[in-house]
C-alpha positions in Angstrom: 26.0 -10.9 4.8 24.7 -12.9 8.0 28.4 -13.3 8.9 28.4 -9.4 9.1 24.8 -9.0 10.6 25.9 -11.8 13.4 29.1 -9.6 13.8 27.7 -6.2 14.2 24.9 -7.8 16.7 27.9 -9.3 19.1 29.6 -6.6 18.8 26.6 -4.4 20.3 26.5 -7.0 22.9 23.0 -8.7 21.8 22.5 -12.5 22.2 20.7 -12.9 19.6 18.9 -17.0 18.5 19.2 -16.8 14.8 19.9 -14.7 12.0 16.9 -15.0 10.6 13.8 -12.3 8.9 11.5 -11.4 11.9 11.3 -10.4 15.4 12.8 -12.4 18.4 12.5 -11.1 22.2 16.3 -11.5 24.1 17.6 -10.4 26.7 18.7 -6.7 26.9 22.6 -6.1 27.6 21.9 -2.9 29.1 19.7 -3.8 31.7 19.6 -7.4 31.8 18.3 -8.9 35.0 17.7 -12.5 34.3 17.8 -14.9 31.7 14.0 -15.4 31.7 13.7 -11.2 31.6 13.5 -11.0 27.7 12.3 -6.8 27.2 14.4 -6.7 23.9 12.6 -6.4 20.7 15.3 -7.4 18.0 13.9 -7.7 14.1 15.9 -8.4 11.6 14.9 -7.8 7.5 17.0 -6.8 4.7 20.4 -8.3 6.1 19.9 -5.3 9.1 18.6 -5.7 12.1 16.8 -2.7 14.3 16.0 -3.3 18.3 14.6 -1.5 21.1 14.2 -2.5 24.6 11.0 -1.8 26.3 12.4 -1.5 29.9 15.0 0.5 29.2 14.5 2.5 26.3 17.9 0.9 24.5 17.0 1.0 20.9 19.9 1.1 17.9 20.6 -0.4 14.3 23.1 -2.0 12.6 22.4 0.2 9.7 24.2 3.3 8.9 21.3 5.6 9.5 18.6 5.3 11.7 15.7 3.8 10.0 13.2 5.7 8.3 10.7 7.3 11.3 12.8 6.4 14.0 15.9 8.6 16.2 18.4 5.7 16.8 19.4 5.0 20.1 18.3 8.3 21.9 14.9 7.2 23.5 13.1 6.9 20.0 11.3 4.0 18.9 12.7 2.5 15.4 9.3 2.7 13.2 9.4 -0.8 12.5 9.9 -2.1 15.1 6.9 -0.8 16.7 5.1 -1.3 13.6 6.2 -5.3 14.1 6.2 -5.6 17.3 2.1 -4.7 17.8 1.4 -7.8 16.9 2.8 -9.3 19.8 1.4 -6.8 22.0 -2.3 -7.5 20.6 -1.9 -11.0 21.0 -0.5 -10.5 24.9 -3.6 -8.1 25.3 -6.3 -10.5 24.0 -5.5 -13.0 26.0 -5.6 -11.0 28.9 -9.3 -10.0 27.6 -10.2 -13.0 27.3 -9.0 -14.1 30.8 -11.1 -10.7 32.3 -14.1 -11.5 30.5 -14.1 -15.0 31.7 -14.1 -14.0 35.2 -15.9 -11.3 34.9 -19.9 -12.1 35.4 -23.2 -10.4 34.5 -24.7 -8.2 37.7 -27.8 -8.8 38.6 -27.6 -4.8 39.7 -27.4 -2.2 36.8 -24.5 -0.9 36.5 -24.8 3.2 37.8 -24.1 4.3 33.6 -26.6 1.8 32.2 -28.9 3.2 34.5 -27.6 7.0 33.6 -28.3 6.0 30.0 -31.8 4.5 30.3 -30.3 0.9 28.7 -29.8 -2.6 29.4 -26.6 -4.2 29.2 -27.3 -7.6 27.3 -24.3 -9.3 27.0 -21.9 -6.6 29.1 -20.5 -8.0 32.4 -19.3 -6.1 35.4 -15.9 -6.4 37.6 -14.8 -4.6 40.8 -11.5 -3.4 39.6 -10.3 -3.5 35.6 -6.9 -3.2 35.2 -7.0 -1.8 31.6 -2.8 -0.9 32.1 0.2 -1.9 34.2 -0.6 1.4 36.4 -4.4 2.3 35.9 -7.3 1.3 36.7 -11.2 1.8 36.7 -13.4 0.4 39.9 -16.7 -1.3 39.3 -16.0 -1.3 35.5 -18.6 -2.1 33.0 -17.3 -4.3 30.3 -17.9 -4.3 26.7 -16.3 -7.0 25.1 -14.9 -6.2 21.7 -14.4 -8.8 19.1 -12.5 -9.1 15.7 -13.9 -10.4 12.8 -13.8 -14.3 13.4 -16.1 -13.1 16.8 -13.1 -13.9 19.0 -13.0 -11.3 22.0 -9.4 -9.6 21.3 -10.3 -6.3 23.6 -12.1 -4.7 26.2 -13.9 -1.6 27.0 -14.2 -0.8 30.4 -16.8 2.1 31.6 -16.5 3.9 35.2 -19.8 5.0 37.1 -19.0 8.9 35.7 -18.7 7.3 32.5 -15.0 7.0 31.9 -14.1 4.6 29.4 -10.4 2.4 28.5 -9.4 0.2 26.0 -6.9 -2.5 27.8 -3.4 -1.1 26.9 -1.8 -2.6 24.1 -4.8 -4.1 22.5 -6.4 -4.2 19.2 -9.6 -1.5 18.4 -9.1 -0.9 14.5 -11.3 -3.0 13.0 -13.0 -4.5 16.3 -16.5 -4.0 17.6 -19.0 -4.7 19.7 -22.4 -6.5 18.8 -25.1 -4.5 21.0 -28.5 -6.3 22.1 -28.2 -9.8 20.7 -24.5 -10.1 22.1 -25.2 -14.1 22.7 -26.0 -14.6 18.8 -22.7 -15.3 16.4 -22.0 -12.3 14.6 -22.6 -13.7 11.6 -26.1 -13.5 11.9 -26.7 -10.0 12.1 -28.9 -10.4 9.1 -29.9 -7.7 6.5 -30.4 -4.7 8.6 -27.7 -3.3 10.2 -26.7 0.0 12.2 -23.2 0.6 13.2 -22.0 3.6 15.3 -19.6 5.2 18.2 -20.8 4.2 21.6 -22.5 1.1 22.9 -25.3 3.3 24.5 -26.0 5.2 21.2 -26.4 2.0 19.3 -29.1 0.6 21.6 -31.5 3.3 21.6 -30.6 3.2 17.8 -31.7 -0.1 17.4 -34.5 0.7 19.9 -35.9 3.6 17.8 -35.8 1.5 15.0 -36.9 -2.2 15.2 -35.6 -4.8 12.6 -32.2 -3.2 12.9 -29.6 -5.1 14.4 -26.5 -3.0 15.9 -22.6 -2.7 15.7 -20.7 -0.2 18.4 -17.0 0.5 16.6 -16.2 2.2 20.2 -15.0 5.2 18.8 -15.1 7.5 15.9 -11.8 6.8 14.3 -12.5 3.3 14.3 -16.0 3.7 12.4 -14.9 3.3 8.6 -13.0 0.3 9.4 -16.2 -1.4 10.6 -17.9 -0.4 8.4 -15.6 -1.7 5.7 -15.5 -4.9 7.6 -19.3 -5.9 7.8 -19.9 -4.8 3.9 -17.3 -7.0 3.1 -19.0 -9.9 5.5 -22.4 -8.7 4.3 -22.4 -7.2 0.6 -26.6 -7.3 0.5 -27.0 -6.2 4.0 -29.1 -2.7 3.9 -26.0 -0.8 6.6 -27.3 2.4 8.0 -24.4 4.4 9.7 -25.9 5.8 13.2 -24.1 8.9 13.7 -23.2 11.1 16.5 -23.3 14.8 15.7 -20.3 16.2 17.0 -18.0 16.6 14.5 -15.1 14.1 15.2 -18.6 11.6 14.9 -19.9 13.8 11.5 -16.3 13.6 9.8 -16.1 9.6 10.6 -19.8 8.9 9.6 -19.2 11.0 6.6 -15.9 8.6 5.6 -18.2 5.6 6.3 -21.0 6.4 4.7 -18.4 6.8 1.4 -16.5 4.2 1.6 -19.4 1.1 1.3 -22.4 3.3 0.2 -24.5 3.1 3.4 -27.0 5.5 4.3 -26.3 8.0 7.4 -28.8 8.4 10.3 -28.1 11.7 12.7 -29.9 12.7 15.8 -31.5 15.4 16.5 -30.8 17.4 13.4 -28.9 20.2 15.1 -31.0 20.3 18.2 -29.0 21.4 21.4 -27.4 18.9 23.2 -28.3 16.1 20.6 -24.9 14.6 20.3 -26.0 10.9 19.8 -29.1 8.7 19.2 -29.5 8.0 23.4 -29.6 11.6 23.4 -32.5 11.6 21.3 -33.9 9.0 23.3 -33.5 10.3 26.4 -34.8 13.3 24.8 -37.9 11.9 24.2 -38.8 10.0 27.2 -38.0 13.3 29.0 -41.4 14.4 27.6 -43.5 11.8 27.3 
């Protein structure tokens, strides 16, 4: 069988290390530059090996079919390969967050959106240009450092003055968060009140609205049930109180939340017009005082 494998691989021109189960970066045959210019993705599993390059586009098997999710070698991207292959793009991207954040520093001028949104930005740092992709970019960035569940920094959320926000390409988000207010404690000591919701800005004036609550921002509505799976498992006694927004992308995620570990859901405004989230509300109020 790895006789075979080996074969079929020379024969589609790829250099490959070893014939062994899991992914090795080479050098692509199509569009090879240099020996230190390794953009082929080759995995092997099953006694067949799929590849794609990420330069060039090259992707192919040495199975008889394209594999399951994929096109073959027109342009597509063989499902598990990409599915394999994250990994090694999360890992690139955390280290790149953790190289922003380290030279990033806190302002001592508020940054134009926490001013917008009436909050302080404990723990957040600012930068003059975040690169959050090879071709993109945000000016005077905000940044919200997101962190996986041993508290290690693994992304980055950077907000523009008008409020635009990025994730750095590549990166993790599903099942990361950001600690809001008490950013310099270990995460691990949220204690037995907790509020998790969307945005960084909603959570604060959550947690402001309600003292003794300690709060989680998941960043973004898809990626709310995964938190919220993640800090019941971390704290099974902890009285969780989902924070929702009230749009409905935020309503359908709070909703899967709330199910999921049996926490109670918080929404603003109860319908009121343009309530969407708790700062909002806040803001809301403050309006008429």
């Amino acid at each position: 069988m790895r006789a075979s494998l080996g074969d079929s691989l020379r024969n589609a021109g790829i250099e490959y290390r070893h014939i062994q189960i899991g992914t090795q970066r080479l050098r692509c045959p199509r569009c090879d530059r240099s020996k230190r210019d390794e953009a082929l993705s080759l995995l092997i599993e099953d006694g067949s090996a799929v590849w794609h390059c990420f330069r060039c586009g090259w992707a192919g098997s040495t199975r008889e079919k394209p594999p399951r999710g994929g096109r073959g070698e027109r342009g597509g991207f063989p499902a598990n390969i990409t599915r394999l292959d994250r990994a090694g793009a999360e890992a690139r991207a955390a280290r790149k967050a953790r190289l922003i954040w380290d030279a990033a520093k806190p302002s001592e001028i508020l940054h134009p959106y926490l001013v917008r949104k009436g909050i302080a930005g404990y723990g957040l740092s600012r930068i003059l240009h975040f690169a959050y992709s090879a071709a993109n970019s945000i000016e005077n960035a905000l940044l919200v450092p997101m962190r996986d569940q041993s508290g290690e920094v693994v992304n980055i959320q950077g907000i523009g003055p008008d409020g635009t926000k990025r994730f750095l390409a590549g990166g993790k988000v599903r099942g990361c968060f950001a600690l809001v207010r008490h950013i310099d404690k270990p995460w691990r000591d949220l204690g037995e009140r907790i509020a998790i919701g969307e945005g960084f800005a909603s959570v604060f004036s959550y947690c402001r609205l309600h003292p003794g609550f300690r709060g989680v921002a998941a960043l973004s509505a898809s990626n709310l049930p995964a938190v919220a799976r993640l800090l019941r498992a971390q704290f099974p006694n902890a009285e969780i109180v989902i924070a929702a927004d009230q749009d409905v992308p935020g309503a359908r995620a709070a909703g899967e939340a709330c199910i999921a570990i049996n926490a109670l859901v918080h929404v603003p405004g109860f319908g009121r017009a343009g309530i969407v989230d708790w700062n909002d509300l806040e803001q809301n109020y403050a309006a008429r005082a």
